[in-house]
Residue, then its C-alpha position, 0 to 999 in steps of 0.5 A: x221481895x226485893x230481887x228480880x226473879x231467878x230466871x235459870x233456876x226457874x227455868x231448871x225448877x219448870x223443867x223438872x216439874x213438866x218432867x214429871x207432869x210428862x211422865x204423869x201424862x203417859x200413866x193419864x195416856x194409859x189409864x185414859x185409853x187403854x184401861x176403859x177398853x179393858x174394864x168396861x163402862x160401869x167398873x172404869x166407872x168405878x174407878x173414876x169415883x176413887x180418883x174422884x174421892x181422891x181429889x178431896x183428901x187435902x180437905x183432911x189435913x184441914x190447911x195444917x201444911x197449907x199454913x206452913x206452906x204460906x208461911x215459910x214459902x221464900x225460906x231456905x232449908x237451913x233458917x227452917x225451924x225444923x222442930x215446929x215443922x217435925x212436930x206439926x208433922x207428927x201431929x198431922x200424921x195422927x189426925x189423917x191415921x184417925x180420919x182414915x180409920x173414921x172412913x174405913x170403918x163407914x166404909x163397912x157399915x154404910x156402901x151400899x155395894x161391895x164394890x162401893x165399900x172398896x172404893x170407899x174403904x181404898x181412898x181411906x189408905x189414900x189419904x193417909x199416904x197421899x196427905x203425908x207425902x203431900x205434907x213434906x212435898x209443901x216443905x219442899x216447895x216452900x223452900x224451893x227446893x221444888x225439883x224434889x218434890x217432882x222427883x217424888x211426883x216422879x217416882x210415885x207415876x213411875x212406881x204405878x206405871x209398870x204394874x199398869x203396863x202389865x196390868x194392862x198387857x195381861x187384860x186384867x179386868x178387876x178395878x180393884x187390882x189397878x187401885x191396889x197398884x196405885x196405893x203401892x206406888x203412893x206408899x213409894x213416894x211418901x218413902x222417898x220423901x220421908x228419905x229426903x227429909x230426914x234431917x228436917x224430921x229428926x230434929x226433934x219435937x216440941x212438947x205437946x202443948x206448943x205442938x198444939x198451938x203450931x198446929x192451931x197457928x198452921x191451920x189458921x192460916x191454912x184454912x182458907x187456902x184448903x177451903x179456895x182448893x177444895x172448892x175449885x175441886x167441888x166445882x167439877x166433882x160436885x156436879x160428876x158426883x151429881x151425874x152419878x147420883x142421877x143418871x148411874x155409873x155408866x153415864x158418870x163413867x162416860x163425863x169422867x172421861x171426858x174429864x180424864x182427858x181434859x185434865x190431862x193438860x190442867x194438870x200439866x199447865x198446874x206445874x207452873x204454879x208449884x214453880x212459881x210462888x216460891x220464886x215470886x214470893x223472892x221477887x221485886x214487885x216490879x219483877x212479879x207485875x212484869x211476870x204477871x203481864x207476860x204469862x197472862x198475854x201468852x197464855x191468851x195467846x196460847x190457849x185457844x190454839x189447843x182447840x185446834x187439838x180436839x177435832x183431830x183427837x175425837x177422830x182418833x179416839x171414837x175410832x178407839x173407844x167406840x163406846x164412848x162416842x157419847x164423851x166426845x160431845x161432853x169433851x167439847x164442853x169441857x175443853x174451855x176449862x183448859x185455857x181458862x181455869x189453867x189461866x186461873x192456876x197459874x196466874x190469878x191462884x198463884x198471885x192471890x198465895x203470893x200477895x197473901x189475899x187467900x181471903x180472895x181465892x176463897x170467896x172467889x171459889x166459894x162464890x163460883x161453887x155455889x153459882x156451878x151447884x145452882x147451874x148442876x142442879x137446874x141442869x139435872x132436875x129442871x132440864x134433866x140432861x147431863x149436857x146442861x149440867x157440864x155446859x153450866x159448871x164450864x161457864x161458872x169456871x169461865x167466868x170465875x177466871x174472868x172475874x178474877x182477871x179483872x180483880x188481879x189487874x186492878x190490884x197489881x194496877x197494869x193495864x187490862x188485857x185486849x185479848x180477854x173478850x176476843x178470847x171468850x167470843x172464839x171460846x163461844x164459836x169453838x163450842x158452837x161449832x163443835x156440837x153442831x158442825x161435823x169435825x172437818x167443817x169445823x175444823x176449817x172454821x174454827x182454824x180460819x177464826x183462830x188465825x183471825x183472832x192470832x192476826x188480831x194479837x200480833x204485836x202482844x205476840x211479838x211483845x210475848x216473843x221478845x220477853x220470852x227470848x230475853x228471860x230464857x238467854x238472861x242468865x240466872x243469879 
């Protein structure tokens, strides 16, 4: 770590990666607005818990390519040692085909619907392609060589988007057919990937046995990071899950789509991560704290502008999905998670991977999805509302990336931000005035404040403004 950070080809690699977030977000567009019209409540329902359960499939390869990714992050293709990751690799490919046949087979003997045990028996195949794709995508990144896994991410929304427009234009109203076209296109992208890895996997294996202790080594390592990972996701899910179970699935249908909407921009904002470690983990420690101190100020800065977005977008889409009138109120409640776990992924997440401090990541995540599942389950059995339920997991994700902050601060020893509390009181009033003030009234409020609170940021933003200007204009190595 003992170069400045490659600004042009972080900026190409960043490019390329919201490229593909951007072509991922018109695929969210589509499955957000416009198949719900077409489905009904209770089968979108259905398929929001096949997009939930696939959330979890990383868990399965238990932190195999998270340990390769940790370990080789920084490296060039070529000092690859291409046996050890071709081995591990089929190894892994073995575990997911029996994980998937595991849960295909509970699928038959344990859902307790048809439609459940589709569900079910679809995210089984997900997980074997999603996993294998994914596996190659971390090599990838670990090389920085990030731009051909945003072409796979590419690929595989744009294999499912064109059936999806169909789909879509011929009204067909059966979940089962959208999920069909969406494993088709995940099979597109570990194809393309294999494609674009094929010298690194046919350079042979490693006899069983050291194949083993590889794997052994990777998941050692891995572990923690898919443990921090799944959990963060468990945070959110676990309390959908928990709506589910309670309420039924129209009510889990209406939260999740709150959360579809809210994660289109989380989703977007993640890009930035992939980008980021490999090019950090290269840098000095002097370039990482400067990098750190700027993206955190502009992303304080950024943030809570965006909450400006929601009260034109509830108008548009109550007067488009008037049966999901009630997901506007959850959508309020959710919008914090935006700024603040997108604050968490880009900044926090990514330094504890590049300071290898995945111990930290852990603890964190394990501590905050333990508080979200106290909170989730007071809200649903001591209060009985599934407003508790999504206000008590937003606050636990609010305060893990406040905590983590702090932490980060300290650790790479710069000076705390003067923003952070102005930002979680505008966060506060932008809620309040949300749920209790029609949208014009709180439009104008929220907009008076949120100019207020830029007024009070004005020289971080001109200090934001001048570093920004000078990384885009300096030429990369």
């Amino acid at each position: 770590m003992g170069r400045g950070l490659n600004t042009g080809s972080l900026i190409r690699n960043a490019l390329t990666a919201f490229s593909a977030q951007g072509v991922s977000m018109l695929v969210s567009v589509v499955v957000t607005l416009l198949v719900p019209k077409i489905l009904g409540v209770e089968s979108f329902g259905y398929w929001q818990l096949f997009v939930l359960y696939g959330l979890y499939s990383q868990f399965f390869m238990l932190g195999l390519f998270d340990g390769v990714y940790l370990v080789e992050g920084g490296k060039r293709r070529q000092d690859l040692d291409a046996r050890s990751v071709t081995t591990q690799y089929a190894l892994g490919a073995c575990m997911q085909l029996a994980i998937g046949l595991a849960i295909a087979l509970l699928a038959v003997f344990t859902a307790s619907s048809a439609e459940r045990a589709f569900v079910l028996f679809a995210f089984a195949v997900y997980l074997v392609l999603y996993n294998l794709a994914l596996a190659l995508g971390y090599v990838f990144q670990a090389v920085n060589e990030t731009r051909t896994f945003s072409y796979s991410v590419m690929l595989d929304r744009l294999a499912f988007l064109v059936p999806l427009v169909v789909l879509v234009a011929l009204g067909v109203s059966d979940f089962r057919v959208y999920i069909l076209f969406y494993l088709a296109a995940k099979a597109v992208a570990l194809v393309y990937c294999l494609w674009k890895a094929r010298d690194i996997l046919s350079a042979g294996l490693y006899p069983l046995s050291k194949g083993v202790g590889l794997c052994a080594r990777s998941i050692r390592i891995g572990i923690k990071l898919t443990v921090a990972v799944v959990a963060d996701t468990l945070i959110l899910g676990g309390a959908r899950m928990l709506i589910d179970s309670v309420w039924g699935i129209e009510v889990f249908g209406e939260v999740s789509f709150a959360f579809s909407l809210m994660s289109f921009f989380v989703a977007f904002v993640a890009q930035a991560c992939m980008v980021l470690f490999p090019a950090l983990r290269q840098s000095s420690d002097d370039s990482s704290r400067r990098a750190y101190t700027l993206m955190r100020d502009a992303l304080e800065l950024f943030f809570p502008v965006v909450y400006l977005l929601y009260f034109p977008g509830v108008v548009a889409l109550t007067a488009w999905l008037p049966q999901y009138a009630d997901s506007m109120r959850y959508l309020a409640m959710l919008l914090p998670i935006c700024a603040f776990d997108s604050k968490m992924n880009v900044c926090s997440a990514t330094y504890m991977k590049v300071l290898r401090e995945e111990r930290k990541l852990l603890s964190v995540n394990v501590a905050t999805l333990i508080a979200a599942a106290g909170v989730s389950f007071a809200g649903a059995f001591l209060i009985g509302s599934p407003d508790a339920v999504v206000l008590g997991v937003t606050g636990c994700i609010v305060a893990r990336s406040l905590y983590s902050e702090v932490w980060l601060d300290r650790k790479l020893g710069v000076g705390a931000s003067p923003l952070m509390v102005t930002e979680l009181v505008l966060t506060c009033c932008f809620v309040g005035l949300s749920l209790f003030l029609d949208t014009l009234p709180g439009l104008l409020m929220y907009a008076v404040l949120c100019l207020a609170y830029l007024f009070k940021g004005r020289a971080i933003a001109r200090s934001v403004i001048t570093q920004l200007k000078s990384a885009l204009f300096k030429r990369g190595s």
